[in-house]
SENU-393566 format. One line per 3 residues: for each residue x, y, z of N, C-alpha, C, O, CB. Coordinates in steps of 0.02 Angstrom, whole numbers, plus 50000, padded with zeros to 5 digits. Glycine has a CB too. Example, Ala and Ser with C-alpha at 12.3 -4.5 7.8 and 13.67 -1.06 7.14 Angstrom:
50660 49716 50390 50615 49775 50390 50660 49835 50390 50712 49834 50423 50565 49776 50452 | 50642 49888 50354 50684 49947 50357 50645 50002 50394 50670 50057 50402 50704 49970 50286
***
This chain:
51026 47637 47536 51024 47586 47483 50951 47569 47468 50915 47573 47517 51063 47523 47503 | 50920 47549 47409 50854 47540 47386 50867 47472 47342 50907 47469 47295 50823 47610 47342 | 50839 47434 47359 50850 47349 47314 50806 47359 47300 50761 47380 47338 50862 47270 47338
50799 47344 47219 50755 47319 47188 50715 47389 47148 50666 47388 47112 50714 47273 47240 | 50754 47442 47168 50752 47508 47125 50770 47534 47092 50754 47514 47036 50753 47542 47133 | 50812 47590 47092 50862 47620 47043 50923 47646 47088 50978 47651 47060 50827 47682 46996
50920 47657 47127 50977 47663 47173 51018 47603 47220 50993 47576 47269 50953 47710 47217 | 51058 47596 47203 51101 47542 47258 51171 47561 47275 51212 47565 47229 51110 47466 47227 | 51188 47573 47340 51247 47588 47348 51265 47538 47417 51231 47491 47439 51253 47670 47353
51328 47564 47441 51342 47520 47505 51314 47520 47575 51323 47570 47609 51400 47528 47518 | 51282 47473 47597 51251 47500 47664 51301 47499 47744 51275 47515 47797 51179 47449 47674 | 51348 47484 47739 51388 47504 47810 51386 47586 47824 51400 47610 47879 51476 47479 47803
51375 47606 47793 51376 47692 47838 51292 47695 47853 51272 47711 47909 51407 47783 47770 | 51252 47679 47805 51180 47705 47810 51134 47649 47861 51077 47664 47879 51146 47710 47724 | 51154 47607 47873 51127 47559 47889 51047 47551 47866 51018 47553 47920 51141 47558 47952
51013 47546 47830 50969 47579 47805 50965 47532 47721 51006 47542 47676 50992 47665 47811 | 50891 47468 47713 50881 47452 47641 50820 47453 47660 50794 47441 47715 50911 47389 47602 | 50788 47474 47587 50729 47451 47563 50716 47420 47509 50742 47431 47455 50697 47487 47561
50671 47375 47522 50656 47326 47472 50582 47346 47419 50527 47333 47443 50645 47254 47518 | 50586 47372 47363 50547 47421 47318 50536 47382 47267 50540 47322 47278 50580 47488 47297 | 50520 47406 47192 50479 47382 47139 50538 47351 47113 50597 47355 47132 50436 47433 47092
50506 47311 47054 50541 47273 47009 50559 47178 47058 50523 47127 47062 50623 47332 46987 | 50609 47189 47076 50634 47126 47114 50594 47117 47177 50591 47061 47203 50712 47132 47135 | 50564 47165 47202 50531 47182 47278 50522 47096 47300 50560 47060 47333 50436 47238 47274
50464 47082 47272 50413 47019 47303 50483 46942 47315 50480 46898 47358 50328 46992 47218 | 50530 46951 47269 50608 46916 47271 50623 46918 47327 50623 46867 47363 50667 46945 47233 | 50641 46975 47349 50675 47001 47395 50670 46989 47459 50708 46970 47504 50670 47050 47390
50597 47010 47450 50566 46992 47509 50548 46920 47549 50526 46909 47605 50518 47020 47500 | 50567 46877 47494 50537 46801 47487 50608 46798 47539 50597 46797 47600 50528 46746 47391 | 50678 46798 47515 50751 46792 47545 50740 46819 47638 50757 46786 47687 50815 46856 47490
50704 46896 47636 50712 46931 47711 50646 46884 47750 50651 46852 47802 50695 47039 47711 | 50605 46889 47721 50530 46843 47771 50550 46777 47777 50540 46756 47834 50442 46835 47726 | 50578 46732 47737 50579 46653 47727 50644 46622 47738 50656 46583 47784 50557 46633 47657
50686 46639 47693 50769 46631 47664 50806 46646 47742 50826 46605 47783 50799 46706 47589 | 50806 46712 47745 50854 46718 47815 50808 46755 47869 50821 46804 47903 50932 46767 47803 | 50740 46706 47863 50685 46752 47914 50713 46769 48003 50694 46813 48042 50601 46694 47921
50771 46710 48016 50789 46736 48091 50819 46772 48089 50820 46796 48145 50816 46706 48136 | 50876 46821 48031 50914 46856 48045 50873 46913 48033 50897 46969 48035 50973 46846 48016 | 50837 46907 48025 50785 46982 48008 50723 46996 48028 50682 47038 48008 50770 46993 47942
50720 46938 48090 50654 46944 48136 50659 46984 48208 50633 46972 48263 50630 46866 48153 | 50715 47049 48178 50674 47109 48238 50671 47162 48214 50703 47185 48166 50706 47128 48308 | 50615 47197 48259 50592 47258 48242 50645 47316 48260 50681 47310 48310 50526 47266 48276
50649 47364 48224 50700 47437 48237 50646 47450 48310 50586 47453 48322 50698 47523 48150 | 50706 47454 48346 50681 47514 48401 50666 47557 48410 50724 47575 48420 50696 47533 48429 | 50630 47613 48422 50614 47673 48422 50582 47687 48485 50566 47649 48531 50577 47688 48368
50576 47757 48478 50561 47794 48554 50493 47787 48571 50475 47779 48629 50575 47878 48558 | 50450 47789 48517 50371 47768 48523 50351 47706 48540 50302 47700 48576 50338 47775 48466 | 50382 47656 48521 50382 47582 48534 50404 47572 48606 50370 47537 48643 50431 47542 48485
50464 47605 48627 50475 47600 48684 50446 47619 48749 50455 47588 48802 50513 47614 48680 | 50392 47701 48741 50349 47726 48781 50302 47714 48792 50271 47721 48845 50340 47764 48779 | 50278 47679 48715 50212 47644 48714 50194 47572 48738 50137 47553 48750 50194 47644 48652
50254 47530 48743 50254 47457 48758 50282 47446 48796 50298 47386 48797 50270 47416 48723 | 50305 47480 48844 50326 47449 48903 50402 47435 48891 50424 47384 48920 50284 47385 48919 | 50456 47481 48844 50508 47447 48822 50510 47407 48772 50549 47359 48769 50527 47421 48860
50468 47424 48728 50466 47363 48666 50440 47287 48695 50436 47235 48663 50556 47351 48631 | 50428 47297 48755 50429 47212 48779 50348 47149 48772 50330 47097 48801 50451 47219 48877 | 50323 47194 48719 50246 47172 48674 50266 47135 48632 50325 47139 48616 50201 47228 48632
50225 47089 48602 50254 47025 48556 50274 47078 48474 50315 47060 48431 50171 46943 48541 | 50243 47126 48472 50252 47161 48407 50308 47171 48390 50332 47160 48334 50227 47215 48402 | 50351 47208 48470 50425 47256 48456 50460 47196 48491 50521 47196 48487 50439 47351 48500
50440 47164 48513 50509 47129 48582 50567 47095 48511 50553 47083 48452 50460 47023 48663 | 50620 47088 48540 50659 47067 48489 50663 46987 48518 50660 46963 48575 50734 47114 48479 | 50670 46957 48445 50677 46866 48408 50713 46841 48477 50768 46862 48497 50746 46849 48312
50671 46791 48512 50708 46765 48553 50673 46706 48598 50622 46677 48578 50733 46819 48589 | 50703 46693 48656 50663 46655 48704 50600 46694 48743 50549 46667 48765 50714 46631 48755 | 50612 46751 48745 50537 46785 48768 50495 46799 48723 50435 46792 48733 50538 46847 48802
50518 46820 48669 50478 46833 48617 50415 46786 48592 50360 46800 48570 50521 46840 48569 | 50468 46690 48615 50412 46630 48574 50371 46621 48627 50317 46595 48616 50444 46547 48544 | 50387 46638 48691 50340 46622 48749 50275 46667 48756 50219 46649 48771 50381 46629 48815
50305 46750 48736 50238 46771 48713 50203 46764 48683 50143 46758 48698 50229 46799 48702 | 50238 46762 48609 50184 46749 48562 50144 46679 48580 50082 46681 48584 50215 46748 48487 | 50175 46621 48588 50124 46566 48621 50072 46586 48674 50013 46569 48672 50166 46511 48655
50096 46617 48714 50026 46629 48741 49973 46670 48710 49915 46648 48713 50033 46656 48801 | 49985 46733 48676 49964 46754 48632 49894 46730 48598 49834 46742 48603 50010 46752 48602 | 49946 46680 48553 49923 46652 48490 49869 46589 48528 49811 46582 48510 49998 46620 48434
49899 46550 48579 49849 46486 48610 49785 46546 48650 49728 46544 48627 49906 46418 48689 | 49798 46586 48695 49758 46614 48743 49711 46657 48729 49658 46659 48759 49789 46640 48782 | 49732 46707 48667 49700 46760 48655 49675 46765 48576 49631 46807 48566 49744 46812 48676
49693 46734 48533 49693 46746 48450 49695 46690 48413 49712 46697 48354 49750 46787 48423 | 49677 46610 48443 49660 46554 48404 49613 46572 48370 49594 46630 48365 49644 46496 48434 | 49589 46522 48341 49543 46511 48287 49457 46508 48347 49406 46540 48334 49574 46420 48232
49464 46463 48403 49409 46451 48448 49392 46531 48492 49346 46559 48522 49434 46382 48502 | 49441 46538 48480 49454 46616 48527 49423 46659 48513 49381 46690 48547 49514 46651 48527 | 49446 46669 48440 49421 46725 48407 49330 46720 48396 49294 46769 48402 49464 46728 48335
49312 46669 48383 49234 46659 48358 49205 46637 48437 49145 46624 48434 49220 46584 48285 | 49238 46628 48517 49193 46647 48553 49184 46735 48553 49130 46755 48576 49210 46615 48618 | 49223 46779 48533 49209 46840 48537 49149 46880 48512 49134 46939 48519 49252 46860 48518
49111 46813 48469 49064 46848 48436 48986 46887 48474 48948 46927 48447 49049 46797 48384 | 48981 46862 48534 48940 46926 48556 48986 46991 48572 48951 47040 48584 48897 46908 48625 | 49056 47002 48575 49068 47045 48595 49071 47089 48524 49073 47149 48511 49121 47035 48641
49068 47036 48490 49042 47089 48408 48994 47101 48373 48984 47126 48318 49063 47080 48355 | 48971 47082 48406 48880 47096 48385 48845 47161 48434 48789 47185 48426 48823 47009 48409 | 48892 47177 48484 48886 47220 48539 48905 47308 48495 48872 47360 48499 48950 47187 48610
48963 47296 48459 49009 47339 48432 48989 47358 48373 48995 47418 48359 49068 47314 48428 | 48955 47300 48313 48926 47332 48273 48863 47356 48285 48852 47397 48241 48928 47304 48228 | 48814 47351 48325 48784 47403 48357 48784 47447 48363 48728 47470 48349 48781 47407 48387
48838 47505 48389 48841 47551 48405 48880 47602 48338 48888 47662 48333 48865 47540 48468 | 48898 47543 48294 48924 47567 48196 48857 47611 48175 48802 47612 48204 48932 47475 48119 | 48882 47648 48110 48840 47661 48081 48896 47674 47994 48955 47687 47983 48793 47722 48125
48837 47663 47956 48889 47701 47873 48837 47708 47815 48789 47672 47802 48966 47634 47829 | 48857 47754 47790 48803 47767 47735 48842 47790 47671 48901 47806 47671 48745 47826 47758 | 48803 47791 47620 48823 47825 47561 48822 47892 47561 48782 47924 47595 48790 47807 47511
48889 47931 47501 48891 47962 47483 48866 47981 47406 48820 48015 47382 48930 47962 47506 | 48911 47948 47384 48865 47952 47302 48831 47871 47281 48837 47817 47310 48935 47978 47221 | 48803 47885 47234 48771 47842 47172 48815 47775 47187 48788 47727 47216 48786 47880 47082
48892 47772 47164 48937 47731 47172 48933 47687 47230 48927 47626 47230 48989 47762 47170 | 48937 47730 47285 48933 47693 47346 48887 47662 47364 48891 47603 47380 48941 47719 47390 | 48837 47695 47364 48746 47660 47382 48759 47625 47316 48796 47580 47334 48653 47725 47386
48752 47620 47257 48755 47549 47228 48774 47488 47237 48748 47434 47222 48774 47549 47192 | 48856 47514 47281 48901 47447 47289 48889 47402 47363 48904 47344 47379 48987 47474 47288 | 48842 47475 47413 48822 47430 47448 48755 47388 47462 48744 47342 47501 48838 47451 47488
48719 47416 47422 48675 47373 47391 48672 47313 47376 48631 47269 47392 48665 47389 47352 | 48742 47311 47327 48754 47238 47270 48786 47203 47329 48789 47142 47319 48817 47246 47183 | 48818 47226 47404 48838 47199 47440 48768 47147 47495 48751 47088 47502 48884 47253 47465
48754 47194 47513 48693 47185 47535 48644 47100 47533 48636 47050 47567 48664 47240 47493 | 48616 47137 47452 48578 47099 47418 48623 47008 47410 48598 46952 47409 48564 47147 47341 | 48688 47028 47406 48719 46927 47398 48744 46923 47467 48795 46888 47472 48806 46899 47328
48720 46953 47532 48727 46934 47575 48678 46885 47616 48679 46839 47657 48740 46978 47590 | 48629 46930 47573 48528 46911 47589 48530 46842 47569 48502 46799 47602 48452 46961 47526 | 48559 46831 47520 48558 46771 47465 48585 46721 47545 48550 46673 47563 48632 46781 47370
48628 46733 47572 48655 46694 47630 48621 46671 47679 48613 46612 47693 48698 46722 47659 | 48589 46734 47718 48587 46742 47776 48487 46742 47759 48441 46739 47801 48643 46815 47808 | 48485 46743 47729 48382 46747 47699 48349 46807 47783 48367 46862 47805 48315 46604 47706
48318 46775 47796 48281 46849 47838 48318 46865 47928 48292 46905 47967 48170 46826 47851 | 48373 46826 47943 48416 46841 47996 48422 46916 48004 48427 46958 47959 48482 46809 47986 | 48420 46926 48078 48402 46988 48091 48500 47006 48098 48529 47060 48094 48338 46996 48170
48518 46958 48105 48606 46960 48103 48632 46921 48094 48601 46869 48104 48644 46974 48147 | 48698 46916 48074 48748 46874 48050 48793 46831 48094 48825 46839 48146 48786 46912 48016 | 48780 46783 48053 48835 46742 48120 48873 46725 48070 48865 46728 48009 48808 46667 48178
48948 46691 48130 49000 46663 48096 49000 46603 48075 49052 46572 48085 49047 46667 48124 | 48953 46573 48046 48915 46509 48017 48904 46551 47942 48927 46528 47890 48830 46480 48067 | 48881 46591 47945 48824 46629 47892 48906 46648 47854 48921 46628 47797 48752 46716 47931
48954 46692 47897 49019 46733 47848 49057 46669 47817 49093 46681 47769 49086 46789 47905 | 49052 46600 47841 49125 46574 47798 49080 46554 47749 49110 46509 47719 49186 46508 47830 | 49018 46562 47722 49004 46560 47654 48993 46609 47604 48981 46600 47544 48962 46532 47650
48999 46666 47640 49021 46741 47598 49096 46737 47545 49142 46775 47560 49040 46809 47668 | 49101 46711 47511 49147 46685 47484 49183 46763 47426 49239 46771 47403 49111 46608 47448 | 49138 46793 47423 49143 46856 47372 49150 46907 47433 49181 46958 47418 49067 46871 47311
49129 46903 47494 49139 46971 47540 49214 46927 47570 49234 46959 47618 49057 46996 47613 | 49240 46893 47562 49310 46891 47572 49358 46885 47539 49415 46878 47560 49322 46860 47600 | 49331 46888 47446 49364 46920 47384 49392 46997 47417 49447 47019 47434 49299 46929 47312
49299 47034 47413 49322 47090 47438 49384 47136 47496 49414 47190 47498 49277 47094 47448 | 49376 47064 47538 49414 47096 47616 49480 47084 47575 49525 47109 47609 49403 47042 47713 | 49504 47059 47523 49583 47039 47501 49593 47102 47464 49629 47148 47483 49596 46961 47448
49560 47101 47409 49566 47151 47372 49570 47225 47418 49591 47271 47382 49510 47145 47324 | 49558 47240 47470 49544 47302 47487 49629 47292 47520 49680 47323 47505 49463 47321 47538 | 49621 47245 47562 49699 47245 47616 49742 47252 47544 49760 47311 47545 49726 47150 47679
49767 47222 47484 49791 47211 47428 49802 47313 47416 49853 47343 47434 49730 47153 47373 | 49760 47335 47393 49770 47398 47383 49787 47437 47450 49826 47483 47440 49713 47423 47348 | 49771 47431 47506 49767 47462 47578 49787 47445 47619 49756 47447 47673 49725 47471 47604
49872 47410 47611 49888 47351 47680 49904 47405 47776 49932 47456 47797 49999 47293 47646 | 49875 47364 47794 49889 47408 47859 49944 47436 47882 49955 47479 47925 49875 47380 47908 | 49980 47402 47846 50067 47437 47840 50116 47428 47786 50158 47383 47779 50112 47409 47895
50103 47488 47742 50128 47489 47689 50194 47479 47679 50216 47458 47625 50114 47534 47668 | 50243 47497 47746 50306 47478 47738 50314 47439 47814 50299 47459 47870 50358 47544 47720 | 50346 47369 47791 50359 47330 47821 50428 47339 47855 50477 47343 47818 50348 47285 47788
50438 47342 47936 50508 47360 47952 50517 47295 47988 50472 47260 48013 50523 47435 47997 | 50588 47281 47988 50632 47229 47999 50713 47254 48016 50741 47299 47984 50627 47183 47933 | 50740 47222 48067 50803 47249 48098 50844 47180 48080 50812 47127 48078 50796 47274 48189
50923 47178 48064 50959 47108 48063 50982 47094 48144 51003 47137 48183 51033 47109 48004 | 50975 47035 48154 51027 47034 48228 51092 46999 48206 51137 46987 48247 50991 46983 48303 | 51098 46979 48131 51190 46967 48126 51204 46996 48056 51172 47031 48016 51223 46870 48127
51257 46971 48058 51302 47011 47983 51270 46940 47929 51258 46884 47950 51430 47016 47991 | 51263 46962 47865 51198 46915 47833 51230 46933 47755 51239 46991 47734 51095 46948 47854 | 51240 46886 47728 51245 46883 47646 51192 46922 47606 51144 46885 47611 51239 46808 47622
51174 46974 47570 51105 46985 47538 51117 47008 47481 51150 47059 47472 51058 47030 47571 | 51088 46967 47425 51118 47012 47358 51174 47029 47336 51180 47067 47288 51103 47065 47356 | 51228 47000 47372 51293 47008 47352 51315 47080 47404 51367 47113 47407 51296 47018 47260
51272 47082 47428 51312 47152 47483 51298 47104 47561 51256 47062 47574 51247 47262 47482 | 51359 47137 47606 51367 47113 47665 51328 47148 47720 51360 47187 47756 51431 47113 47675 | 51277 47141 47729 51235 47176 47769 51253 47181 47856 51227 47138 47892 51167 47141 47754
51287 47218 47880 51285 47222 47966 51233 47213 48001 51173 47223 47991 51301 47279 47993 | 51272 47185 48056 51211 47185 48107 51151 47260 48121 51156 47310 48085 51254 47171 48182 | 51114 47258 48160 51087 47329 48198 51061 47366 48114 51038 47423 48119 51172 47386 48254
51062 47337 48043 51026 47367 47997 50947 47362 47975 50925 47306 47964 51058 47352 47953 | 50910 47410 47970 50866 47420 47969 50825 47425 47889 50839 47464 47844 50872 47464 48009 | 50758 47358 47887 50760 47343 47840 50673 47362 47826 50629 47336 47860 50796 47276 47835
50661 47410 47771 50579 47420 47728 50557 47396 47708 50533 47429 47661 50560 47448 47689 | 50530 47320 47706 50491 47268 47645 50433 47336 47613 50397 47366 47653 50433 47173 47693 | 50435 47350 47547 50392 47403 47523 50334 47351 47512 50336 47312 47464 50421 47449 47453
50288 47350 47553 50221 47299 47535 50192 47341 47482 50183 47321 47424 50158 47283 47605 | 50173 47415 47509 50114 47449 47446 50139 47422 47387 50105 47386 47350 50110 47541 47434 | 50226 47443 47369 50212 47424 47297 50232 47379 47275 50245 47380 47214 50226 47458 47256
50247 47301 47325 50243 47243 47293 50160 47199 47274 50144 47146 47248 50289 47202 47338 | 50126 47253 47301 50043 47224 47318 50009 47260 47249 49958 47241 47220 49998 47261 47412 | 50050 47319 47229 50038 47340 47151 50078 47319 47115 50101 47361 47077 50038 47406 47133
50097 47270 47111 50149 47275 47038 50123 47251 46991 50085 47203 47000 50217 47241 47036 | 50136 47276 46922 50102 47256 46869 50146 47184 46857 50110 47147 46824 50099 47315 46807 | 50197 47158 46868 50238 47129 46851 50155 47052 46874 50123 47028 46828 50329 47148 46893
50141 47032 46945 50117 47005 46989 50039 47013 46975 50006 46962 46977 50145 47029 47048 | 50009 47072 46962 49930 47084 46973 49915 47114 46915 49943 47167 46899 49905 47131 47036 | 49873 47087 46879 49859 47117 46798 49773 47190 46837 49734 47194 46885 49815 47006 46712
49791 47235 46767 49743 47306 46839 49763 47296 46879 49742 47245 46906 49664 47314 46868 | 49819 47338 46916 49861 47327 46983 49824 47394 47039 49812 47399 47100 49965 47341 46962 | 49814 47439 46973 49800 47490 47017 49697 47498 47045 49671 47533 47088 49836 47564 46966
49669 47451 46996 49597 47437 47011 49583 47409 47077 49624 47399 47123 49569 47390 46962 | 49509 47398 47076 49484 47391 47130 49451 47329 47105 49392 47334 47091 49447 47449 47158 | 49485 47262 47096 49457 47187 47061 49438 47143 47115 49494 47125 47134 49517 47143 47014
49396 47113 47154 49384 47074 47194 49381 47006 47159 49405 46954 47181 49331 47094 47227 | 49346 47013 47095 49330 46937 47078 49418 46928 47062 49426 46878 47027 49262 46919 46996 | 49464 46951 47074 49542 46907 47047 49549 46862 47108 49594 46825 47126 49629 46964 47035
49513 46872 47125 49513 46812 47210 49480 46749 47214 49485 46704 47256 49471 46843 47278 | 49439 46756 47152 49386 46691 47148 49438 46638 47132 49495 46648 47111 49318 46695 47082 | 49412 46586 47144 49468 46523 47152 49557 46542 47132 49605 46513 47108 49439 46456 47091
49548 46575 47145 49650 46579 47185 49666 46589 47253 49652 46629 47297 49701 46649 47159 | 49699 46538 47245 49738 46532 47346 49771 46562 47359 49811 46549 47404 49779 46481 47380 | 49769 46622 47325 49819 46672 47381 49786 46698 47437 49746 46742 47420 49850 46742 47347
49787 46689 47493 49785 46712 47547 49818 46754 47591 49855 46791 47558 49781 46680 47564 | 49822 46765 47647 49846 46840 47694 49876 46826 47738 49892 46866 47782 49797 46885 47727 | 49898 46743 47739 49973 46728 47787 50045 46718 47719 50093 46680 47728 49959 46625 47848
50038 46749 47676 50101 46779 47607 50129 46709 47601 50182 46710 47569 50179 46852 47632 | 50118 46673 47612 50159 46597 47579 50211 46629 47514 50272 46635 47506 50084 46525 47533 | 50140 46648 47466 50191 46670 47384 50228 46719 47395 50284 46718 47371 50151 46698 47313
50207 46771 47432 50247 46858 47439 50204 46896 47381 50230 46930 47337 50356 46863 47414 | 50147 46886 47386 50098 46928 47329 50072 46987 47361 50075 47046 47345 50030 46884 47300 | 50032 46945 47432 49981 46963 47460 50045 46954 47520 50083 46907 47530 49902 46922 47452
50038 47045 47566 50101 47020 47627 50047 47068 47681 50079 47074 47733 50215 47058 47613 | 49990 47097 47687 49976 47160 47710 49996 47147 47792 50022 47192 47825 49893 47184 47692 | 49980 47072 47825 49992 47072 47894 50080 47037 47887 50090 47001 47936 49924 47020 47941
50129 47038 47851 50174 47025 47862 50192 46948 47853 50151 46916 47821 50180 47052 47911 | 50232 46924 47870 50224 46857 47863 50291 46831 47912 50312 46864 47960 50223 46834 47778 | 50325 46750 47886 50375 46736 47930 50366 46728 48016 50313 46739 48044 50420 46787 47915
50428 46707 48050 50415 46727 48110 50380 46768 48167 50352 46759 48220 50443 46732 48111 | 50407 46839 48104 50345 46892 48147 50287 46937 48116 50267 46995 48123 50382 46949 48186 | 50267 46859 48062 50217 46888 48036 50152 46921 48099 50146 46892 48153 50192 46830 47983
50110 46978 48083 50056 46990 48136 50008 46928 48178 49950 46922 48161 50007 47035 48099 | 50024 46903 48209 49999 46860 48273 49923 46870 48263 49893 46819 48248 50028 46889 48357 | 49893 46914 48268 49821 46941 48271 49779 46925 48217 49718 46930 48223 49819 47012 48275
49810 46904 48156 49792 46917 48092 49731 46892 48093 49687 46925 48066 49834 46892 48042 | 49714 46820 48127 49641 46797 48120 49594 46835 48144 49545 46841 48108 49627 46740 48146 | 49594 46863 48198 49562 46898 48236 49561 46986 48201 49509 47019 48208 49599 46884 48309
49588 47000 48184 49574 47050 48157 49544 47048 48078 49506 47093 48060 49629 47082 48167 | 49563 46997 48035 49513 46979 47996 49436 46962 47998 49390 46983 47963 49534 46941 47978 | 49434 46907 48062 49351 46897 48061 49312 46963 48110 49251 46963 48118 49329 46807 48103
49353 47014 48138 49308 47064 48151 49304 47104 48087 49253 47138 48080 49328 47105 48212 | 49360 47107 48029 49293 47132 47973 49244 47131 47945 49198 47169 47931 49291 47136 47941 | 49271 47052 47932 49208 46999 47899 49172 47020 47934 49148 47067 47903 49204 46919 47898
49138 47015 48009 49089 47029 48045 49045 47082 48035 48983 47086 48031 49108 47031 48094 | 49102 47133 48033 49083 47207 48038 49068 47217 47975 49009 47233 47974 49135 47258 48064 | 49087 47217 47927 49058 47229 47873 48984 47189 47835 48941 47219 47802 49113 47224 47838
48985 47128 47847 48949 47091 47837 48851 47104 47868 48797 47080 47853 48993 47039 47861 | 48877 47154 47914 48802 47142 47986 48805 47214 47976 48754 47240 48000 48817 47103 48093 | 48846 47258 47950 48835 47342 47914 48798 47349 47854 48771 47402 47840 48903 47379 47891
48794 47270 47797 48758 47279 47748 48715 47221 47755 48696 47199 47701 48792 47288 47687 | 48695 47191 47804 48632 47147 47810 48575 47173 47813 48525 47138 47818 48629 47110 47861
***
């Protein structure tokens, strides 16, 4: 079955929807928000299971009482907001050992123009601190716009743990569900130049990268939206930021 495409049929044999263009970002609003507990576990698989110890990592573990105890520790111990920005010598260690350069004209231009309104920030600092990035206000246009075209997981998977009303079809338990992020993050319906590379569409709009609207979903959202998300955001900012200083 495909919601929100051109195909829809019954899902008790296939167990098996994805949520695709047209209605997608709808859809998805109902599986992340609407009935986010019945659709806050991950499909099992054999890789998840070899790789995690049994699924039993806050990523794969399935919706439950172990699940909130991890992620709390998680989220308090390892990936707060204080957490993440003591890490910053351990990232100043790391971009160190980076390197990136241009290929064409294009590139060395853009990192140039990057560069140069960074200077504007940071004036003759031999490096960047996380004082200096939350006023980069255009290099975190950029970091949206790029996740926006490039989400780290283009298809979002989700498992039901009960039998669930959706769209007028009766969805079983144990069904396995695709939020299509790539192409709710292009839709022309949502993003005018969907398929460009626009950073300034970020200048004063609040869409942000915990999906409140369902525009912007690249780390997921809901219950099991990605835990990490801060932390793996300000090591871009970082990293990118102290690559063109």
């Amino acid at each position: 079955m495909k919601i929100g495409g051109e195909e829809e049929e019954g899902v008790s044999d296939r167990r098996s929807v994805v949520v695709g263009l047209g209605l997608g970002r709808r859809y998805a609003k109902e599986i992340i928000k609407t009935n986010d507990i019945i659709f806050s576990n991950q499909p099992e698989t054999t890789a998840a299971n070899f790789l995690y110890y049994g699924s039993t990592d806050v990523a794969f573990s399935q919706y439950g009482e172990y699940w909130r105890q991890a992620k709390k520790i998680c989220v308090l111990k390892l990936l707060s907001l204080k957490r993440v920005q003591s890490f910053q010598y351990a990232r100043e260690e790391k971009v160190e050992d980076m390197f990136v350069g241009g290929i064409d004209s294009t590139s060395i231009a853009l990192e140039w123009v990057m560069a140069e309104l960074i200077r504007r920030v940071v004036g003759t600092k031999s490096h960047i601190e996380v004082e200096d990035i939350n006023q980069m206000n255009y290099l975190k246009c950029i970091l949206k716009e790029n996740m926006r075209l490039h989400p780290p997981l283009p298809l979002l998977p989700r498992e039901t743990s009960a039998c669930v009303k959706f769209r007028g079809y009766d969805i079983p338990p144990k069904t396995r569900v695709l939020i299509n992020v790539f192409t709710i993050q292009r839709d022309p319906k949502i993003w005018d130049r969907p398929e460009e590379f626009v950073p300034d569409r970020f200048q004063d709009n609040r869409v942000d990268f915990k999906g409140l609207d369902f525009k912007l979903i690249p780390f997921g959202g809901g219950r099991k939206g990605f835990p990490g998300m801060s932390f793996g955001v300000a090591i871009a900012e970082y990293v990118i930021a102290n690559l063109l200083c």
